[in-house]
N, C-alpha and C positions, 0 to 999 in steps of 0.2 A: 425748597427750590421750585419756581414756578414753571408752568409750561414754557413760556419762552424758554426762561435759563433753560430749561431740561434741551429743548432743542439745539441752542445756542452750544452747548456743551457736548453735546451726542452725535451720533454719525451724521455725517451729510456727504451727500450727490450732488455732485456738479453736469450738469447738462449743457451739450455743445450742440448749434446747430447753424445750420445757414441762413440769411434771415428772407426767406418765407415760409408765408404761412402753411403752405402745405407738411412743412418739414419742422416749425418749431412747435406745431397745434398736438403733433400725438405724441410727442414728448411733454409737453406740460402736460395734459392728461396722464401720461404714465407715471409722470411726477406726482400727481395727485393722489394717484392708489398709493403708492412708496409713501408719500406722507400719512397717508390712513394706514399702515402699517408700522409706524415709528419713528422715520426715516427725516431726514430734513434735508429739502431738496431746494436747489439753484438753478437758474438758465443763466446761460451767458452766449450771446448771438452777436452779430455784427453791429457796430454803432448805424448802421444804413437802419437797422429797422426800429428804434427808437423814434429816429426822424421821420420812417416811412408811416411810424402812426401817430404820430405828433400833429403831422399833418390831415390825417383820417379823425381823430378822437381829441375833444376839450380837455376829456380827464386828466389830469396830472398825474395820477395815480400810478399810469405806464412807466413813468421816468424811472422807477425803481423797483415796479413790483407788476407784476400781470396778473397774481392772487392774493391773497391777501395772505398765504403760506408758502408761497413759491419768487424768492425775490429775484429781479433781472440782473445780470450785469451785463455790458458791453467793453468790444474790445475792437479795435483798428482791422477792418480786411485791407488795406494796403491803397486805397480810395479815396476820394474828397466825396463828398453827400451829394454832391447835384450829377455825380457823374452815372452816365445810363449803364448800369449792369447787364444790362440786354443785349446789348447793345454787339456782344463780341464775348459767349460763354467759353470757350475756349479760354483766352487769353483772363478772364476773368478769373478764374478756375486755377491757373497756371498761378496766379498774383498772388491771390490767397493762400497758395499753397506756400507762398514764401514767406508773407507778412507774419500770414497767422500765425503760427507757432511762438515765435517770440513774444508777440502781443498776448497772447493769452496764456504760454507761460509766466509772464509780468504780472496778469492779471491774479492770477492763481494765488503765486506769493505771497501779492499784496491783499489778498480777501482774508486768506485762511494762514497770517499769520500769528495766528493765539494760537498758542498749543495746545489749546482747550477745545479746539474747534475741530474735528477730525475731521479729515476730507478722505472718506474709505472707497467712493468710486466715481470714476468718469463716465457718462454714458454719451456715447457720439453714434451721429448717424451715418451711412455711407459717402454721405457726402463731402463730409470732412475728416477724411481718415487720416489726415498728417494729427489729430488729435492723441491718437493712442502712443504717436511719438513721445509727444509731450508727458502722456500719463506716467509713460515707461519712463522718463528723465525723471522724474520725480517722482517715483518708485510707489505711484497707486494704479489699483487694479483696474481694467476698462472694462465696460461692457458696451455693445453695440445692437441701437435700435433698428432693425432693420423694416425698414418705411414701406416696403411694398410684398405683396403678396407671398408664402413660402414657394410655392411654383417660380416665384422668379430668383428663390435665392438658389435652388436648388439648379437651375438651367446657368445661373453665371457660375455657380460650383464648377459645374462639370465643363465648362463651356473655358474657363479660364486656366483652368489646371488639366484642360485637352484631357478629359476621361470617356468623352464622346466625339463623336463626328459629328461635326455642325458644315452648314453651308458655306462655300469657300469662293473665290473668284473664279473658278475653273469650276466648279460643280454652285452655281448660285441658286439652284431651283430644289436640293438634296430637301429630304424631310431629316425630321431628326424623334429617335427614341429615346425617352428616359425612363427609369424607373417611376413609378407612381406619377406618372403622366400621359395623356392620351398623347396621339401622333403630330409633330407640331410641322409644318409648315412654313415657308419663307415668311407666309403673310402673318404669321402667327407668333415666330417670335420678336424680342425686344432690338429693335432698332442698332442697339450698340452692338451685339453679337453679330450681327451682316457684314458680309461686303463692301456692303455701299455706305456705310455709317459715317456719315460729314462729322461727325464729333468725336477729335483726335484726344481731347485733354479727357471724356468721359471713359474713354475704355481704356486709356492708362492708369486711370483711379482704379477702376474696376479689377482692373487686371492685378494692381500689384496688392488690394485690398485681398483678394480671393487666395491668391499666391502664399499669402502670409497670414491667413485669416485664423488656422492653428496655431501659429508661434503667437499673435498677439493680443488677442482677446481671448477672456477667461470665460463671459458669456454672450450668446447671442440669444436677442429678443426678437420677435416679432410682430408688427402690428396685423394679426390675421389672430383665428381662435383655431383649436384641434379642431371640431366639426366640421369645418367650412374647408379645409385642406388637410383633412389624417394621413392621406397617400402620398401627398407630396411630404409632409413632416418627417412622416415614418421611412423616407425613402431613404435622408439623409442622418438618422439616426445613426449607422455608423460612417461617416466621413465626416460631419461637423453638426454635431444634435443642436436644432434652433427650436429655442422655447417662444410657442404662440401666446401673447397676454395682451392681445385686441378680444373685439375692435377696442380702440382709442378712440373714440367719437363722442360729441356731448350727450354727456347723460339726461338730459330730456328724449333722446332718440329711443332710448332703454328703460324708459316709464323713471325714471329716477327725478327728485326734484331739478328744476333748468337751474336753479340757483347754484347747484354742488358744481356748475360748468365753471372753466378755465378754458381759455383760448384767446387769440387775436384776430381781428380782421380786418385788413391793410383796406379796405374801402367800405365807408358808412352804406348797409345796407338800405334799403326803400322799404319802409313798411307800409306803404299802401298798396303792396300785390297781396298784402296778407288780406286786404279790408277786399280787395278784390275777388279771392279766392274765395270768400266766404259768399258771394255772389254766387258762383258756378255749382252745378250739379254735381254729384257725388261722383270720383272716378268718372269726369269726363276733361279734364285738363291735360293738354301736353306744355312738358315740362322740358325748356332746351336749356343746357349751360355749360360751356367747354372751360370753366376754371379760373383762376388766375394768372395762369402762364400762356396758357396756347390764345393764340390771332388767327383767326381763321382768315383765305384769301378773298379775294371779291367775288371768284368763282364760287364758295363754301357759303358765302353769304346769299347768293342768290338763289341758289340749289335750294337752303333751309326757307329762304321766302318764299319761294316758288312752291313748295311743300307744304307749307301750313296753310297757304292760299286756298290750295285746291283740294285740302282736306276739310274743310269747313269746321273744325273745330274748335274751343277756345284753347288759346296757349299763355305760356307765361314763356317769353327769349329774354334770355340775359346777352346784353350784348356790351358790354367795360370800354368804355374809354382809351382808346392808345394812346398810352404814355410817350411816343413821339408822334411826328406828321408823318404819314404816309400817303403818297401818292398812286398806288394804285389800286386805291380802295379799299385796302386791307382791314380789315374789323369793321367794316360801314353797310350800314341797311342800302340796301336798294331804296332807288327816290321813290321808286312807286309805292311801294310796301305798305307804310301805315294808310296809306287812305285808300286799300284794295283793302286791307285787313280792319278797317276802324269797328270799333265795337264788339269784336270777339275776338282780340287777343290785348297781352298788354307786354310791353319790351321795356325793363329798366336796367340800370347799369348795374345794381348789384342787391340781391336779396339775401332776408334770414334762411341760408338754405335748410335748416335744422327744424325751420318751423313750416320753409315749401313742402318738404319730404314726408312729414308726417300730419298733411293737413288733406282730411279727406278727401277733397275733390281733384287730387292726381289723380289723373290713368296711368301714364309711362313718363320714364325720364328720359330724354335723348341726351348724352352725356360721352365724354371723350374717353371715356374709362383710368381718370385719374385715380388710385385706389385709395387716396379719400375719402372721394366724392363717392365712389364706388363701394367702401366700406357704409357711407352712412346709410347710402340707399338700400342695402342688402339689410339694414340695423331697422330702414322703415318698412320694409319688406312691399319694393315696389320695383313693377316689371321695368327693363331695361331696354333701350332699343342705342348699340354700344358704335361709336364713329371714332376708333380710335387714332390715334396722328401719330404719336412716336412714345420712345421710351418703354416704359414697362406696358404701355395702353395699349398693342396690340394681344400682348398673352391675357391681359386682364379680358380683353371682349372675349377673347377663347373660352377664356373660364367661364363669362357668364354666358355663351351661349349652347356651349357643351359640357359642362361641367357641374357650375350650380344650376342651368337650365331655368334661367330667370328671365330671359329678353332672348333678344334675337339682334345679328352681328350686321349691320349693312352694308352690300359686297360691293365692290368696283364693277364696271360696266369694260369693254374690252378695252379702252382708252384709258384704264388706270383711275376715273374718276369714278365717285357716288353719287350715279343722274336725280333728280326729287320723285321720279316715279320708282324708286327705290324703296326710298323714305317714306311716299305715301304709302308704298307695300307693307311695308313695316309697323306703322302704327296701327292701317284695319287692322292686320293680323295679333297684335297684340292685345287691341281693344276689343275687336269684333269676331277675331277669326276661331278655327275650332278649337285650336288651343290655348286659347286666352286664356280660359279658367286654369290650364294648366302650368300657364307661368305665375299666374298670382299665388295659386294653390303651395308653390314650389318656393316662393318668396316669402311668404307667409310662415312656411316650416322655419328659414332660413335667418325671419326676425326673432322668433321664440330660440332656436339655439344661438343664438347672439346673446340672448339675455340671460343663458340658463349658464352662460362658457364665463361672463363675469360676476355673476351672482356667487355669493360667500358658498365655498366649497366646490364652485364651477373649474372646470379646468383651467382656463384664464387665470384667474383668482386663484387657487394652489401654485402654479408657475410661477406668481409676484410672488405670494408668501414664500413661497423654494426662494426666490431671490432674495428676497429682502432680510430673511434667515440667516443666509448665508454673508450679507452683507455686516449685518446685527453681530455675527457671530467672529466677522473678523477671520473669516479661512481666506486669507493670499497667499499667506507663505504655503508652498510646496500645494499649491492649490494647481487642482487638472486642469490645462488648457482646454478650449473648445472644441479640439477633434477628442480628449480625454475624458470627457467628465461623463456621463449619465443626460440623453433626453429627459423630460418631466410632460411627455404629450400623454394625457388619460387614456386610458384604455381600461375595458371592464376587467378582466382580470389584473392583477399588478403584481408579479413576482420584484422578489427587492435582493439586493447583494448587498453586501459590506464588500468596500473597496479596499484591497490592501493598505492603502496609506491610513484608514482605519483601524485594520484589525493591530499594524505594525503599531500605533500607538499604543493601542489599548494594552499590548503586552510589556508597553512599558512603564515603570516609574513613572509616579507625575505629581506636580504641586499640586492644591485644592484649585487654585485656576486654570491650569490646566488640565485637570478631572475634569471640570465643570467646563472648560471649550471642549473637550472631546467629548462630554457628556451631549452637548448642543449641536455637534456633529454628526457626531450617531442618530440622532435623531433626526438629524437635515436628511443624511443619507438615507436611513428607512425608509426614508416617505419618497424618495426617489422612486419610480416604474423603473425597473430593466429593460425599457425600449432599444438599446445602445450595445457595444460591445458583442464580440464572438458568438456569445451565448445568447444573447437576448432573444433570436427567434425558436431556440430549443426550449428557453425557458418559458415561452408562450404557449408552444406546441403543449409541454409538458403540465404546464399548467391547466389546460383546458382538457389534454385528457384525464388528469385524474378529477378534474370537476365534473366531466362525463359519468368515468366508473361510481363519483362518489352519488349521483343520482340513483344510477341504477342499482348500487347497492342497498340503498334503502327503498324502492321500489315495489311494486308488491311481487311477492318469487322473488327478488334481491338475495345476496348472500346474508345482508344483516338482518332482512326480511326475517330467511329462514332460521336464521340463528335465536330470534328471536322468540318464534313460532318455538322452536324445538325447547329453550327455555319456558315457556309457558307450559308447554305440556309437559315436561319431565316435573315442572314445580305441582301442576295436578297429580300426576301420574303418585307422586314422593308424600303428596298430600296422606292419600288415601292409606299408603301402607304404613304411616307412622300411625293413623288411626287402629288399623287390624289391631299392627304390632301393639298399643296401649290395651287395646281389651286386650288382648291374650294376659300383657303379663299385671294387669289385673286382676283376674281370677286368679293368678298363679299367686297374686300377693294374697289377695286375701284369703285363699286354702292355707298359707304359712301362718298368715295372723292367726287363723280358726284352733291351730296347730299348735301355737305357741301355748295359746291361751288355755287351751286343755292340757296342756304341759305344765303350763301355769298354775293351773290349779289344784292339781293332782297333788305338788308341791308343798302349794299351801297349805292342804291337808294332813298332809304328812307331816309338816312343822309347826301344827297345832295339835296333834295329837301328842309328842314331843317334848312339847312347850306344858303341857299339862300335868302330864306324869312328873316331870320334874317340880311342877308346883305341891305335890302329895308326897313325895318323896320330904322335903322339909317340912 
């Protein structure tokens, strides 16, 4: 049987997502480690982003495959192709929740109807949680990607199943504390948790995803690494353990060949800012780009002109195309701009950002804190200056201003806006200022443990293999849901449990295949960390002190020191008297021998005088 067949016949992953790119790029990534593991994995996205790159890319390739191991399917959101998604997220939201299910239970049937072909798990992202419906109808296991920072899974936890006091319409200015999190602020957290959140269709996803996030997924992923977020990980290890297995970012970001990459990109990048950049000074470029979703207003565009102007700098502004007309200037340069700025900067609509990121003559990124884009940058280890708008993008600037401590957050002026002498604040101090070295210094630690958290053995890398193991190994049945199972975030010491539904097998009868899945269980579970459960932090306490006492015992003074010590010297001391004791009863032997022998001989005498007489006798 060849590789295909072997694949064709073996486990496979089906992957759901929405169709943009920020949302289907770290699942085909994660798809790709799963397939370097065994695994044979699928996407299947909306028929909209088919078209959406049909239109961006010649290749034909996309119709059916985005890798050359990862093939596409599509399926109906409830839409005709030309109609603007943008347009009314709400109502958009609402549609799909209806269409889809049907449609892509249809889809299912009809892929993976060989019995030859297993389909052992679904992985969906937040944003299409009527997926796990689907999965549960057709009795395979789900797992969920979860696409934005652990800090933010951890605040909609507690935030949706009311385990904390969050800001309310009567108290709108409240701060809020969590476990493994510094002190968060109105400004600070995610748009949907407020008051004031204009987006009624995303905090009913949210809400009832969180609500039920124990009863219906078996695991949660996330695209962050343990380094980059331990306190927020650890915090939820017991209410619902999420395994970290980012960054998901192309691997040229992480020294790996660019060829090993997978992903899409809904608009044909510019390669002449690359030919550009190779022009400019080392770490002397500013770098602006608010994403594929966010529009900045006419006010946002002026601010950043106005800014670059008066900083004399070279820049690179991405500034995209609105996909409709707008009339008040929305996403549009000032008229005066390029020819106030000609010659030392350059504005295109969309570039390689994987190749902007890690090309020497960055200084700082000015960025909306999409934790994408946010991820890669952290992956090139380049300081931050964070303008976040909505969504997860205000906690994400939190983190990097006070947490990873990579860039600096640009405030509001008492009027709610960010004036450009804000911004020009922002970049001296990054580039110029006294702490500059100390945000590069900080982003620099933060690209090395990005690389060390996916590298074979890295904690990233253990949490796919824990998954993919698991998947391999076929544990659904009576398998712990996500508030049940065992975290897998690294930690230096690792104490390990066998979980009762383990040992309860193990004491029972079983066929040679079932030896051999509880054989491959056991072994899943070993390599689980105890981060989780009742015990988990006695088991750490306890672990670390007897790694304490066993130092000091061998120590010099130690107790095994001294045991050791007193074995030496009894073995001299023991030495010596077996010696006495041999002469002594050496002499004592040979006085017996002297003894014998004069005994001896007297005898002989005696029995030769004997011996004679009796010869004279005859």
């Amino acid at each position: 049987m060849d590789l295909k067949e072997e694949k064709e016949y073996g486990d496979h992953v089906l992957m759901v997502s929405l169709a943009t790119q920020s949302h289907i790029n770290p699942l085909l990534r994660l798809g790709k480690r799963l397939v370097s593991k065994g695994l044979s994995v699928t996407v299947a996205t909306p028929e909209i982003a088919q078209h959406q790159l049909l239109k961006s890319f010649t290749s034909s390739k996309i119709n059916d495959c985005v890798s050359d191991d990862i093939p596409c399917l599509y399926f109906s959101d409830g839409f005709d192709l030309d109609y603007n998604r943008k347009s009314d997220l709400d109502h958009y939201m609402e549609t799909i929740e209806k269409a889809g299910p049907g449609n892509l239970s249809k889809l299912i049937k009809n892929h993976y109807h060989d019995k030859h072909k297993k389909l052992s798990c679904i992985i969906n992202n937040p944003f299409v949680p009527w997926v796990v419906d689907v999965a549960a109808e057709l009795g395979i296991p789900c797992a969920m990607l979860w696409i934005q920072p652990c800090s933010l899974f951890s605040i909609y936890y507690r935030f949706y199943n009311k385990l904390n006091p969050f800001p309310t319409s009567e108290n709108p200015n409240s701060s809020v504390e969590l476990p493994g999190l510094q002190t968060l602020h109105t400004h600070d957290l995610p748009s949907f948790v407020l008051p004031s959140n204009p987006f009624g269709s995303f905090s009913r996803i949210l809400n009832d995803l969180f609500q039920n996030l124990n009863k219906q997924y078996k695991w949660v992923l996330a695209n962050s690494f343990f380094e980059l977020e331990k306190e927020a990980t650890e915090s939820m290890s017991q209410l619902c353990p999420i395994r970290p297995v980012g960054p998901l970012v192309p691997p040229s970001l992480l020294g790996q060949d660019e060829k090993l990459d997978v992903g899409v990109e809904r608009w044909k990048p510019e390669d002449c800012c690359l030919e550009w950049l190779n022009k400019q000074s080392n770490s002397s470029v500013v770098y602006i780009s608010f994403g594929s979703l966010t529009q900045l207003s006419a006010n946002q565009m002026e601010v950043i002109a106005t800014a670059l102007k008066n900083i004399k700098l070279p820049f690179l502004w991405i500034v995209k195309q609105s996909e409709s007309a707008s009339s008040d200037g929305e996403g549009t340069l000032p008229l005066w701009f390029l020819e106030e700025t000609k010659n030392r900067g350059l504005v295109v609509s969309w570039c390689p950002q994987t190749k902007v990121l890690a090309h020497p003559a960055l200084a700082c990124f000015v960025t909306h804190c999409g934790w994408s884009s946010l991820l890669e940058t952290i992956v090139a280890g380049v300081p931050v200056i964070a303008y976040p708008q909505w969504s997860d993008q205000p906690t994400n600037a939190k983190l990097v201003a006070d947490v990873f401590k990579i860039g600096l957050r640009l405030r509001p002026s008492e009027d709610g806006f960010v004036g450009n002498e804000e911004l020009e604040k922002c970049v001296e101090e990054i580039i110029n200022g006294p702490k500059s070295e100390y945000y590069k210094k900080n982003a620099v630690e933060l690209k090395h443990a990005a690389r060390q958290a996916v590298a074979g053995g890295g904690s990233s890398d253990q949490n796919i293999q824990l998954f993919a193991d698991e998947i391999l190994g076929n544990y659904s049945e009576g398998g712990a849901r996500c508030g049940e199972k065992l975290a897998s975030s690294m930690i230096v010491i690792k104490p390990t449990v066998q979980t009762p539904q383990v040992a309860r097998r193990a004491s029972q009868p079983a066929s040679s295949e079932e030896a051999k899945s509880l054989r491959n269980l056991q072994r899943s579970m070993a390599m689980r960390p105890a981060t989780a459960g009742p015990k988990a932090v006695e088991l750490k306490e306890n672990a670390l002190k007897w790694k304490k006492e066993a130092e000091e015992a061998v120590a010099d003074g130690g107790s095994s020191d001294r045991n050791i010590q007193a074995f030496v010297d009894e073995v001299r001391r023991t030495s010596v008297e077996i010696i006495t004791s041999s002469k002594s009863k050496s002499i004592h032997r040979v006085k017996e021998l002297v003894e014998k022998t004069a005994t001896a001989t007297a005898n002989d005498k005696v029995e030769l005088v004997e011996s004679r007489r009796t010869r004279v006798q005859y």
